[in-house]
N, C-alpha and C positions, 0 to 999 in steps of 0.2 A: 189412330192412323198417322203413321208419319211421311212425310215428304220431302223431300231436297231439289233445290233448283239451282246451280250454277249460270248466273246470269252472263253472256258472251261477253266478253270485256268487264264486266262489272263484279259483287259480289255474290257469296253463297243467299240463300232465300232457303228458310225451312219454314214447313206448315205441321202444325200437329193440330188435327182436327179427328172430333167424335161425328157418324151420321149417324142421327137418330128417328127412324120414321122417312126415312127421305131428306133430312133436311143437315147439315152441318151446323153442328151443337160445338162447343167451349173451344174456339177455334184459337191457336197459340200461333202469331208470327216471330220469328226469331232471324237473326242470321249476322254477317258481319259488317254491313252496310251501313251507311249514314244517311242520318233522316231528320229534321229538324221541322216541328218542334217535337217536342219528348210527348205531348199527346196523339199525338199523326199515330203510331202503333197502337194505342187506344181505342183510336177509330177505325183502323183497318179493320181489329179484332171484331170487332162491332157491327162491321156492315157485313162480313163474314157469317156473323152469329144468323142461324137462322135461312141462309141462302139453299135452294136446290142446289142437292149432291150431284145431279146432273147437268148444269151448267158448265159449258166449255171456257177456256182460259176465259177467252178476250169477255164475255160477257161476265165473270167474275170480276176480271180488270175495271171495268167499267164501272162496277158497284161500287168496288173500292174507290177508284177516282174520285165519284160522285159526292163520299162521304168525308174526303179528307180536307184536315181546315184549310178555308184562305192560307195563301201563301206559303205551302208546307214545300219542304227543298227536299228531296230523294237525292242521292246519288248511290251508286251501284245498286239500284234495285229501283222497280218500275211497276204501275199498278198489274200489266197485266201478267208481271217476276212472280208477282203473291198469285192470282189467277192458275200460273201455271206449275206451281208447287202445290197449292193446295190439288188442283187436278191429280198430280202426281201422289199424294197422299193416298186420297181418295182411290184409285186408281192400283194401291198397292206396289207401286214400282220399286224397282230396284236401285244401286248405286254402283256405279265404277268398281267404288273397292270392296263392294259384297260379292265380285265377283275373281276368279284366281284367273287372271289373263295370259298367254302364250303369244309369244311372239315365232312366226312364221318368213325367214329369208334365206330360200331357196337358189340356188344357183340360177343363170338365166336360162327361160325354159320360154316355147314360141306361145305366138298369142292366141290361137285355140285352145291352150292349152290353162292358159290365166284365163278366159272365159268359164271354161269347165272348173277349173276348181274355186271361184266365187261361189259357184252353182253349189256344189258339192260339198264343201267348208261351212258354207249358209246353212242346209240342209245337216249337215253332222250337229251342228252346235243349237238346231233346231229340236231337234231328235234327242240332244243332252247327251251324245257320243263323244262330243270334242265340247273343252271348257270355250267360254270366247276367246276370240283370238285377232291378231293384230300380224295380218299380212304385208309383208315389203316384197314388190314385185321387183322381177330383174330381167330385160328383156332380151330375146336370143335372136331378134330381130326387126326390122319397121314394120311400123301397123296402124291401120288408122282404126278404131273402135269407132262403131256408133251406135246410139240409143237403139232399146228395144223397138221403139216406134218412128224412127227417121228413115225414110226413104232412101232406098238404095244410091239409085242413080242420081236423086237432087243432091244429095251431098258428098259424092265423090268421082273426081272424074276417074276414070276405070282407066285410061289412056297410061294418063299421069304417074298412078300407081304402081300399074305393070313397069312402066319403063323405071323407076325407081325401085321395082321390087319393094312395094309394100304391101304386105298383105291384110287383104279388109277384112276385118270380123264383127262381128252384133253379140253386144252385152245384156243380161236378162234387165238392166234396171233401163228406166228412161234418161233423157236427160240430152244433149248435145255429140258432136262427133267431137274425138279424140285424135290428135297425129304423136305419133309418140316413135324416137329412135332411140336403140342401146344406147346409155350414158346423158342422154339427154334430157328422160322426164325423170320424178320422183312420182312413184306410184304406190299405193298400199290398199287395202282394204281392210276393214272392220267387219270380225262378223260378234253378233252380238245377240243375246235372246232381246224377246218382246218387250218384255217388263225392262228393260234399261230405257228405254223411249214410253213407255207407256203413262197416258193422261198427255202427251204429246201430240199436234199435228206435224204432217209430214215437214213443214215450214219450220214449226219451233223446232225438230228434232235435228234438223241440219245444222242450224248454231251449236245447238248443247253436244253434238257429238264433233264438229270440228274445233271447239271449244279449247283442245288440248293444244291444238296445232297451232295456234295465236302465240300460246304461252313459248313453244317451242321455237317460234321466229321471232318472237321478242328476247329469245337467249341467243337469238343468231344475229342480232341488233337493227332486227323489222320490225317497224310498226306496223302490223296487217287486222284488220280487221273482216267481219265478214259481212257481206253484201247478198241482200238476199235475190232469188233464192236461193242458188246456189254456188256461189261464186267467194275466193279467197283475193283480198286485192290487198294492195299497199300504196305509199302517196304517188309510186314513180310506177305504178300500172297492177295487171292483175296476174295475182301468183298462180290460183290452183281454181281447178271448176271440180265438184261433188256428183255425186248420183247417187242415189238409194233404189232399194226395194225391200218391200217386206215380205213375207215368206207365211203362207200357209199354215208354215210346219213350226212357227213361233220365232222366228227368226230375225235381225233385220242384218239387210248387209248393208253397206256406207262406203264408196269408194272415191278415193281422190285420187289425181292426177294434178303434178305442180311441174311447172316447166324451169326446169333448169340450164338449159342453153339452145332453145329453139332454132331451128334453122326455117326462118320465118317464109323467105321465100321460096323452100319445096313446100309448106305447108299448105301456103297458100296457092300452088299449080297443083296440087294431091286433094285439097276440099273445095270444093264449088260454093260452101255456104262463107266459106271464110274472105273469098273475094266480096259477096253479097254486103256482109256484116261491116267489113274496112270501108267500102267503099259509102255503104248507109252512113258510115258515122265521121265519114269524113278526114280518115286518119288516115298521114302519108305513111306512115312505118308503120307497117303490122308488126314490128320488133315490138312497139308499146302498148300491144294490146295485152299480151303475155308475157310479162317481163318476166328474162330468165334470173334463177336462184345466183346465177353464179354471177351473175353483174351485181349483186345488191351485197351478196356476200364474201365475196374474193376467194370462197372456201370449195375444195376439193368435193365431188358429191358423193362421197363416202362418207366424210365427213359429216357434211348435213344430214345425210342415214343416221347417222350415228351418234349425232345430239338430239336429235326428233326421237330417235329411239330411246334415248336416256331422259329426255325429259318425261314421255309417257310411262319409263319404268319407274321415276321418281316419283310421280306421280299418283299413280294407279296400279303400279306393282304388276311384273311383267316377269315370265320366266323363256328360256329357250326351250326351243319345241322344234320338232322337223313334221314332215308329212306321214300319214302312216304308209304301208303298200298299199291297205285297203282304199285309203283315202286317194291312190295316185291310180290304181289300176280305176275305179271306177271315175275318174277325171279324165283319162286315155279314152274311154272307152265316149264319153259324153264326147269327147272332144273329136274322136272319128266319127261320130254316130248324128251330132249333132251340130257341134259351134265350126265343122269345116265343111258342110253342106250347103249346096246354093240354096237348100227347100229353106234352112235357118238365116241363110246372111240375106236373101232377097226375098224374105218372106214380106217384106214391103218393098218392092220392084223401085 
């Protein structure tokens, strides 16, 4: 069994392990990391040898820890990197480039309408009808998204919205409320089978899949790192917030939202939790809670599309792809039927 681990900021981590009986037999660490002393891999292998195949990361991590000599120096790779490669092994997962990826950016289309096709894009690529795919949204007008599970009314004044014309919608994954206008955020989605995350928890998989997106603003000359759980920051504040869900049908989806030139104070008279959060933490300018792309990079946000997108094609190999009809009529149809219905958007009052 083989496994791979792309450590967030750090290095690759492979496991090749046999289980036999239950237990992980002739366990191989490899990868391109630095580790000192030259017996530390010795030992890893060693405290591996023999462990339950059903042991999660962090409890793998922990063995490994235990076993490795006084004063051994890791860098780019961590006990529970090995924990969570070998899981992956184990676990039979997949890799990025075992996969043929499609890039999806559509003209600007409204926001019931990007709700529905998360939905439906997730469920195609679940079903093995559509390869995985790597969505750039483009929006045709304001909107504020919120979690599947946040409360209508606590987190949006409805006042505020109307008079600014922004329309609320409810996204199937969980996670925080969203303000996002034409030209202002960077949005995409990920849809992805099972096995690319799998031997994962929901927390490891938010790193290893916004993984790509570090490398891509470090071409844009950001130092961003990621902050769990779900959040994308850098020294002069925080770029993007994440949400996932995983899907019945073998799926996961992964969506970001990065802010590219905020207009902080409708933001904050349109979300009620966002006055809440400034005001908890003390911060006179809600500008620096979400610092926009275009203060850190002076660059056009087509642009920033457009090397985000070339670093995950160099990457990970990426083709152009459009919508199919089938894939848009039944997204039309979720989206009158479902993501523009008060029974869907105040399904939590």
């Amino acid at each position: 069994m083989h496994g791979e681990y792309k450590v967030p900021g750090g290095k690759l981590v492979v496991a090749d392990v046999d289980v036999v009986d239950g237990l992980l037999r002739r366990p191989r660490i490899s990868g391109d990391f630095f580790m000192e002393p030259d017996e530390a891999l010795e030992a890893i292998d060693a405290a591996l040898d023999g462990l339950p195949a059903g042991l999660e990361a962090r409890e793998i991590g922990a063995r490994v820890q235990t076993e490795l000599p006084a004063g051994t120096v890791m860098l780019g790779i961590t006990a529970e990197a090995v924990g969570i490669a070998v899981r992956r092994a184990v676990a039979r997962a997949s890799d990025w480039r075992d996969h043929e990826w499609r890039l999806v950016h559509e003209p600007p289309q409204g926001p019931a309408l990007h709700m529905a096709l998360d939905q439906v894009l997730a469920e195609e690529v679940g079903a093995g009808r559509r390869p995985p795919t790597l969505r750039v949204w483009e929006w045709a007008s304001p909107a504020v998204v919120i979690g599947s599970f946040q409360s209508l009314r606590n987190e949006v004044d409805a006042e505020e919205a109307g008079r600014y014309g922004v329309e609320v919608v409810r996204r199937i994954s969980g996670g925080g409320a969203m303000f996002v206008e034409p030209g202002n955020t960077i949005t995409y989605s990920l849809y992805a089978p099972a096995s690319l995350v799998a031997g994962m928890s929901f927390a490891e998989s938010y790193a290893f899949l916004d993984d790509w997106v570090l490398g891509a603003l470090a071409g844009l000359g950001i130092r961003a790192w990621y902050r769990p759980l779900n959040d994308i920051t850098s020294d002069e504040g925080k770029i993007a917030g994440a949400a996932q869900k995983r899907l019945a049908s073998g799926a996961v989806l992964h969506h970001v939202t990065m802010s590219y030139d905020i207009d902080a104070a409708k933001m904050l008279r349109v979300l009620r939790i966002g006055r809440e959060k400034v005001s908890d933490k003390g911060i006179a300018s809600a500008a620096k809670r979400v610092d926009p792309l275009r203060r850190q990079t002076g660059l056009p946000r087509e642009e920033i599309i457009d090397r985000m997108i070339a670093h995950f094609r160099s990457r990970y190999g990426l083709a152009d792809d459009r919508l199919t009809d089938d894939e848009l009529r039944l997204a039309d149809k979720y989206a009158a039927g479902k993501f523009s219905t008060p029974e869907w958007t105040a399904r939590v009052p």
